[in-house]
GUKOLLO-635984 format. One line per 4 residues: number of its first residue (from 0); for each residue x, y, z of C-alpha. Coordinates in pm, whole numbers. Each point is the difference from the previous one (the first is absolute). Example, Ala and Ser with C-alpha at 12.3 -4.5 7.8 and 13.67 -1.06 7.14 Angstrom:
0> 1230 -450 780 | 137 344 -66
REM end
This chain:
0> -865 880 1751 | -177 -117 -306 | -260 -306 -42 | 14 -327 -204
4> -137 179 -329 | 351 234 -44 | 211 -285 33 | -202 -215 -232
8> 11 292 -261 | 353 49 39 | 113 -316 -50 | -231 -91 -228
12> 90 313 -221 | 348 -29 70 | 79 -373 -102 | -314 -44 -313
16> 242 196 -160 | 203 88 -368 | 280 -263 127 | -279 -280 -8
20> 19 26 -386 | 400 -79 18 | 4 -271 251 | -255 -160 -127
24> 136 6 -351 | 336 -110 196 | -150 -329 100 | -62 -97 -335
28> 357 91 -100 | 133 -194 297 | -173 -276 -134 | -230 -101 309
32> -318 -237 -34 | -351 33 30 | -50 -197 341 | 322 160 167
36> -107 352 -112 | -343 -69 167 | 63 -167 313 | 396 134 39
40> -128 372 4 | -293 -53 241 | 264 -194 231 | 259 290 -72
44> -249 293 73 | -165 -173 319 | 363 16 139 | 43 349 -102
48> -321 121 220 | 86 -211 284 | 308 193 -22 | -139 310 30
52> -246 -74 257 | 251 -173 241 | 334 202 -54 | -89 358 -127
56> -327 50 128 | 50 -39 365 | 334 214 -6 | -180 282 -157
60> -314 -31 270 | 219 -45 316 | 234 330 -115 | -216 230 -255
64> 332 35 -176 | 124 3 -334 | 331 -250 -25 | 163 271 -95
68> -34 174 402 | 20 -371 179 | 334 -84 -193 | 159 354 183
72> -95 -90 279 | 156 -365 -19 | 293 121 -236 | 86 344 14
76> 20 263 -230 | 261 -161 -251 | -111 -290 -57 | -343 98 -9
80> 66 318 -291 | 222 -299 -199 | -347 -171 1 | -211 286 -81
84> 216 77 -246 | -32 -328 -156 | -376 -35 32 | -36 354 -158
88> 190 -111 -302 | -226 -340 -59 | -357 160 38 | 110 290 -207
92> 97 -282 -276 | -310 -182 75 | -232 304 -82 | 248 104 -284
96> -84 -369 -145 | -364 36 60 | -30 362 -161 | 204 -176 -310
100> -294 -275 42 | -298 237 -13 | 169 238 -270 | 58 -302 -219
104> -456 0 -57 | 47 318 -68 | 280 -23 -275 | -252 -215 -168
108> -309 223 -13 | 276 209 -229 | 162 -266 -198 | 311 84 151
112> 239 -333 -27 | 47 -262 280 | 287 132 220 | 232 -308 19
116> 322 158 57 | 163 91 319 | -46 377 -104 | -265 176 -159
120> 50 40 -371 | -343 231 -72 | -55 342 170 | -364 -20 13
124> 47 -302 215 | 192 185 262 | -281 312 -23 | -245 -264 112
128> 237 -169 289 | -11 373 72 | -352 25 11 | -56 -291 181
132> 217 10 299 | -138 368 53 | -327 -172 126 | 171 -274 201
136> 258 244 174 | -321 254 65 | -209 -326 162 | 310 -129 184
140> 70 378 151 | -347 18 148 | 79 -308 242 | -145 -321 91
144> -338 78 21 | -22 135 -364 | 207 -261 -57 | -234 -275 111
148> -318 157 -123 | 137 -16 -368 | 42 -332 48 | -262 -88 166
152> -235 149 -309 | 237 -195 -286 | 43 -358 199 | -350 -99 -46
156> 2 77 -378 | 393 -120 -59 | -139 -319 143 | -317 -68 -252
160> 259 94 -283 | 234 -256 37 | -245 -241 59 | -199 122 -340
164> 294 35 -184 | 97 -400 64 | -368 -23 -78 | 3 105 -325
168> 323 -129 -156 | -38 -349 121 | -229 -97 -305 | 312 124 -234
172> 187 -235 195 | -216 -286 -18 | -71 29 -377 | 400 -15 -44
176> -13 -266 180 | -244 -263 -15 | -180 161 -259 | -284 98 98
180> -125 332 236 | -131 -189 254 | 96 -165 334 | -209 -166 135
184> 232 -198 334 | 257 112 237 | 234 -281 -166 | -41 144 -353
188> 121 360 191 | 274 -157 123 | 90 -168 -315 | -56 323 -179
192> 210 147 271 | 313 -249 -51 | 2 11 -402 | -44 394 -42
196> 44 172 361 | 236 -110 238 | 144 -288 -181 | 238 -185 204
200> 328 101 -195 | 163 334 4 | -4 220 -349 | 344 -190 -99
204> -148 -330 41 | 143 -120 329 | -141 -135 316 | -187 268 176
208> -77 119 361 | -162 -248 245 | -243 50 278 | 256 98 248
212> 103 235 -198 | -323 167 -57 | -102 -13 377 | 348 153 42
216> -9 253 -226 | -390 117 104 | 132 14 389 | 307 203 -84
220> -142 256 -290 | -74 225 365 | 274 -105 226 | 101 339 -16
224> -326 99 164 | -104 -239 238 | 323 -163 88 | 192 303 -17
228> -233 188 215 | -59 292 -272 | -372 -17 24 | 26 111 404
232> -41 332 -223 | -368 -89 -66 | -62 -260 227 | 96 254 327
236> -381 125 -57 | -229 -336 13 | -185 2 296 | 100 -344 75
240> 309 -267 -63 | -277 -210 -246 | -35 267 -269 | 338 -174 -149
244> -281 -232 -84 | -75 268 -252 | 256 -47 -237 | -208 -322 -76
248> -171 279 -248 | 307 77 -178 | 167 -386 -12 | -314 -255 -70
252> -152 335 -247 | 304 90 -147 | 313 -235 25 | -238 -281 -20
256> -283 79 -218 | 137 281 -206 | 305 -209 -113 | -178 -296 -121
260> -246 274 -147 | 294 202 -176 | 159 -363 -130 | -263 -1 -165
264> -112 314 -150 | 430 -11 -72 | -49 -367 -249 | -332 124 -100
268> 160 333 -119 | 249 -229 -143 | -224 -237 -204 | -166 297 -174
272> 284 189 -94 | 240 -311 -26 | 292 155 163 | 156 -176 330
276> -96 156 300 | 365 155 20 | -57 250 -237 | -282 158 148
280> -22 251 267 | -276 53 273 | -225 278 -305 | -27 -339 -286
284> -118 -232 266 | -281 215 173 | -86 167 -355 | -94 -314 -145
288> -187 -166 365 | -150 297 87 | 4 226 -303 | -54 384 86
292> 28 -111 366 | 291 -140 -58 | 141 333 -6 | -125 105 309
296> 64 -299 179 | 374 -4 -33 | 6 394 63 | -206 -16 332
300> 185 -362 97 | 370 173 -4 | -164 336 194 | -135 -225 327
304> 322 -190 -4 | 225 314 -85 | -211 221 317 | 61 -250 263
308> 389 -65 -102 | 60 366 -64 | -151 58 379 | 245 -280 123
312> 273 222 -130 | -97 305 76 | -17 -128 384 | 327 -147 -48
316> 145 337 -122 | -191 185 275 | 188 -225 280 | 342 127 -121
320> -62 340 -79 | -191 49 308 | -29 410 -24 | -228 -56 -287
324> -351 -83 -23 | -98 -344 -169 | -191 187 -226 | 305 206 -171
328> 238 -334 27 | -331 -201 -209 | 39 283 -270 | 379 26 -5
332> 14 -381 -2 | -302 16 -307 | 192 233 -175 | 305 -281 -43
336> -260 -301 10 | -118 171 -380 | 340 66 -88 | 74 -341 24
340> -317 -133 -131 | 110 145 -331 | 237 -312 -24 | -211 -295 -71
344> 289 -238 129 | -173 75 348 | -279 -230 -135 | 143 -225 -196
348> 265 -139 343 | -314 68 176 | -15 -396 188 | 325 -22 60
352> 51 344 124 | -280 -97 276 | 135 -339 90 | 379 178 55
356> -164 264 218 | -208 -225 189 | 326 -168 91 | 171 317 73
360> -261 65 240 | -88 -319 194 | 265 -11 211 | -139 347 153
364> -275 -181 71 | 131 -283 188 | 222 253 221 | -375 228 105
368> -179 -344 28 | 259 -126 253 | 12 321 171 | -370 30 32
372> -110 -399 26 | 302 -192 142 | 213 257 222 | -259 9 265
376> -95 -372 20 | 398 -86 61 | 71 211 289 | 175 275 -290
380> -123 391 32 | -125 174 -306 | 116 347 -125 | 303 -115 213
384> 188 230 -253 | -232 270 -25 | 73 -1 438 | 358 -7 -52
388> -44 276 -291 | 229 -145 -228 | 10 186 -334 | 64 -314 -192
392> -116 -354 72 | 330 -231 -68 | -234 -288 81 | -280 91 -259
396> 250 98 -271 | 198 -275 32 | -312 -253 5 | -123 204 -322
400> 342 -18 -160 | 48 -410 83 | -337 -37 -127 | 18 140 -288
404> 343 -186 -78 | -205 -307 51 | -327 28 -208 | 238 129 -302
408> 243 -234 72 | -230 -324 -31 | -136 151 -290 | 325 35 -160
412> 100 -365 106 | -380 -83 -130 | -58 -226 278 | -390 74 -5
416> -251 137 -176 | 21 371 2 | -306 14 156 | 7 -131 285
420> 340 171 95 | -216 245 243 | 6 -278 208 | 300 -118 149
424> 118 360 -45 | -296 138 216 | 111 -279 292 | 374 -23 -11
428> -17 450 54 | -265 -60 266 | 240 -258 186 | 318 275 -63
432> -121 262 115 | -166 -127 307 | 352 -149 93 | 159 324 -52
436> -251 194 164 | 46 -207 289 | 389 50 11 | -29 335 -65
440> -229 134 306 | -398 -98 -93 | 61 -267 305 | 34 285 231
444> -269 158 203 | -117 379 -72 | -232 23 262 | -19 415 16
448> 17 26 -365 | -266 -220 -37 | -248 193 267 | 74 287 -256
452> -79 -131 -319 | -288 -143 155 | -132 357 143 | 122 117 -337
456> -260 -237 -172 | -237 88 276 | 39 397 -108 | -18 -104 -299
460> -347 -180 2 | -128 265 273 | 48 294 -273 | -156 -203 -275
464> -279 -104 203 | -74 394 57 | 78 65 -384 | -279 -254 -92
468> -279 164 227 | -8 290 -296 | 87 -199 -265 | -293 44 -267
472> -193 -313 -121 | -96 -52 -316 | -405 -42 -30 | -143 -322 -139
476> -169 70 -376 | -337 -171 46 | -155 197 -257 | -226 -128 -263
480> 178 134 -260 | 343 -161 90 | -194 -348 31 | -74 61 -324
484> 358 97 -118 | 109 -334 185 | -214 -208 -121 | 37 139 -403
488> 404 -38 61 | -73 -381 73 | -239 -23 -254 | 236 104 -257
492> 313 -283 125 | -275 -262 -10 | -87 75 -373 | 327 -26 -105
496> 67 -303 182 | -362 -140 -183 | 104 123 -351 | 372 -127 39
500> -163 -401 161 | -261 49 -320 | 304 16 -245 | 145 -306 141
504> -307 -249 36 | -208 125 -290 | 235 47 -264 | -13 -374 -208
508> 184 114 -273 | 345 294 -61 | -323 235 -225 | -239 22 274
512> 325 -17 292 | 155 304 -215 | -371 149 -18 | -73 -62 369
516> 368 152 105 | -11 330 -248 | -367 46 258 | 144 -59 307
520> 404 225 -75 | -316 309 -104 | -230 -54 307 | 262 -90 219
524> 182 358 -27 | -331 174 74 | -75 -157 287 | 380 16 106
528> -89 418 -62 | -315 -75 211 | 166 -160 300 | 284 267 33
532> -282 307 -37 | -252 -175 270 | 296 -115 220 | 195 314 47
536> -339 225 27 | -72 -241 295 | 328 82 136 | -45 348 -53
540> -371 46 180 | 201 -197 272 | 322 203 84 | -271 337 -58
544> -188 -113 279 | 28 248 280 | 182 -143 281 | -55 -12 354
548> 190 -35 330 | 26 -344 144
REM end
């Protein structure tokens, strides 16, 4: 079981990620305001961690399983490889679209052309997807805790370059504007905000998204994880149900911040190369925020995303090929997730690819959550079908089925916002299948097979017990040295932040703003080259650390 600092990493390196620089470009294209972007996304994301911490979390704790192991034993086997099946196929896409993501800062270092169709039309561009998914597919083999230390060195930095990158375009902005580089009120940002940014109408000129649409949209981005019960995966090590709070790093950092910050950088990129935001990809708009770090930004952004998505997968692939070690499923699994990746479709239908699998997916979740929450408060026995060892669930596939019928259906019938079609669908397959559980034998008793699932969970936590007595510890670096590695790490994220604020307040006119930003793109790429040197020698003098028993 891991502390606080792993989950914050992961999610914080997971979700301040390559996608930040298409949603938030997509909120300007759906035509949202300044005031709904800002207080709709902070409503949107607070729901999203509350989520997490009060549906996922607690699951994961109470069972230490993946949802991939709890739906078999609530399901059985067929329903439960359908869903494997299905979650294998979105996380592979996911990384796929991320490896496209990182690829695409790459293309631009060689003045290879903006990939725009839903195939590849330059080799060279498919050498790099290539090149790039090697390194996420080697990271994602290795398992979560190589998985969470990568992220937990890149969150920290992903973090300050968003923020800088916003930092330093928002001058541009003004000057197009109001005329001037300067802003001196929060009513002249949001004004600047409304006229250049997010300005109320959609790209064609009509009415844009409203509030509820924004809080909808922020809630729902992750159905597919907390909703839908996919991050049990990562969740099943927190030492307690409140590390869902965690995610808090990866929704108020990166869905909140890090889309108003990539708005931003996406007009500002925009202004100064007078193009729409439309017809650039994720390489223009960090090359001219960020500049040389631009490059790396969007490379290391799709990698932390990519590694955690890839590891989803790979677990997913492990549960039905269960001969095979997660390790070789992760690479056969990488070896299609790069395939695909050569096929920059898989990032253009990137939002709604994850709002259809979310919905594909939260029905799932209401069937474990009513197993786990609401079966034993109504007099109902869980794993009734696991006891009865039914292959197949008719209960849980027909629930899944109905539910599914329904979210589509009302979106076909467009009674609601898409949105917020997790909703009733999550409810009306919790009510189903608890009424067909019930008619179908979870209101009988299984007193004996109870006592032996409970002795088998007893065994269980008897032998691991005993297998943590010799588990090896790894030693605390307290060495001078290292503070001094920390501490130059955090030095260099605090210049950059200082260079990117001096850009924006002490630039009065576009010669000294264009001096001041040409300073901060050059300085800002050597300490970016400082922070990754200093933070991953730390790491190293750590995990070289001779261990010890406990």
């Amino acid at each position: 079981m891991h502390g606080g600092k792993h989950f914050a990493g992961l999610y914080a390196g997971e979700h301040v990620a390559a996608t930040e620089f298409v949603i938030g470009a997509t909120f300007v294209t759906l035509g949202a305001s300044t005031r709904d972007i800002l207080f709709g996304l902070l409503i949107g994301n607070i729901l999203a961690v509350l989520s997490w911490t009060f549906l996922t979390s607690p699951i994961a704790v109470q069972t230490r399983l993946s949802l991939y192991t709890y739906l078999n034993k609530i399901a059985g086997d067929s329903m439960t490889k359908l869903y494997n099946w299905a979650n294998a196929i979105i996380f592979t896409v996911i990384s796929a679209a991320m490896i496209t993501v990182s690829s695409s800062a790459v293309r631009f270092l060689f003045g290879i052309p903006a990939q725009l169709n839903w195939y590849s039309t330059n080799m060279w561009f498919i050498l790099i997807v290539l090149a790039v998914g090697f390194i996420v597919v080697l990271v994602a083999i290795y398992g979560f805790n190589t998985v969470a230390d990568f992220s937990t060195i890149c969150a920290p930095w992903l973090f300050t370059l968003f923020v800088a990158g916003a930092l330093a375009l928002l001058p541009a902005l003004a000057n197009s504007v109001i005329g001037t580089t300067s802003i001196s009120s929060f009513s002249e940002f949001v004004h600047i905000g409304d006229q250049s940014v997010w300005r109320g109408v959609t790209v064609t000129g009509e009415q844009g998204i409203g509030l509820l649409e924004v809080i909808g949209f922020a809630w729902a981005a992750n159905t597919i994880t907390h909703v839908g019960l996919i991050d049990m995966a990562l969740l099943r090590y927190a030492k307690k149900s409140s590390y869902g709070l965690y995610s808090s790093f990866g929704m108020l950092f990166g869905h909140y911040i890090a889309w108003i910050a990539a708005g931003i950088m996406g007009a500002g990129a925009g202004v100064l190369l007078n193009k729409p935001v439309l017809e650039l990809d994720p390489g223009d708009v960090a090359y001219y925020a960020l500049g040389a770090s631009g490059f790396v930004i969007v490379l290391v952004a799709g990698w932390t995303t990519a590694n955690a998505n890839l590891y989803r997968a790979g677990l997913a692939a492990q549960a039905i090929f269960k001969n095979h070690s997660r390790r070789k499923t992760t690479m056969v699994v990488g070896i299609f997730t790069v395939i695909t990746a050569c096929f920059p479709f898989v990032f253009s239908k990137m939002l709604p690819m994850l709002t259809f699998a979310g919905l594909l997916v939260v029905p799932v979740g209401a069937i474990v959550f009513a197993e786990h929450f609401i079966f034993p408060k109504i007099g109902l026995t869980r794993y009734w079908a696991y006891y009865q060892r039914l292959i197949t669930s008719k209960p849980a596939i027909i629930s899944w089925i109905a539910g599914l019928i329904l979210g589509f259906g009302l979106n076909y019938l467009n009674v609601m916002s898409f949105y917020y079609l997790f909703i009733p669908t999550w409810f009306f397959t919790l009510i189903l299948y608890t009424l067909l559980a019930k008619m179908n034998g979870a209101s009988k008793k299984y007193t004996e097979e109870i006592k032996e699932e409970k002795q088998l969970q007893t065994d269980i936590s008897t032998y691991q017990e005993e297998k943590a007595k010799h588990e090896k510890v790894q030693l605390k670096d307290t060495s001078t040295f290292s503070k001094v590695l920390k501490y130059f790490s955090i030095s260099c994220l605090v210049v950059i932040l200082a260079m990117a604020i001096a850009t924006m307040f002490y630039s009065p006119d576009m010669e000294i703003y264009n001096f001041n930003k040409a300073i901060f793109h050059k300085y800002a790429f050597v300490c970016t080259v400082g922070y990754f040197v200093s933070a991953y020698w730390k790491l190293r003098r750590e995990k070289n650390l001779k261990t010890v028993k406990e």
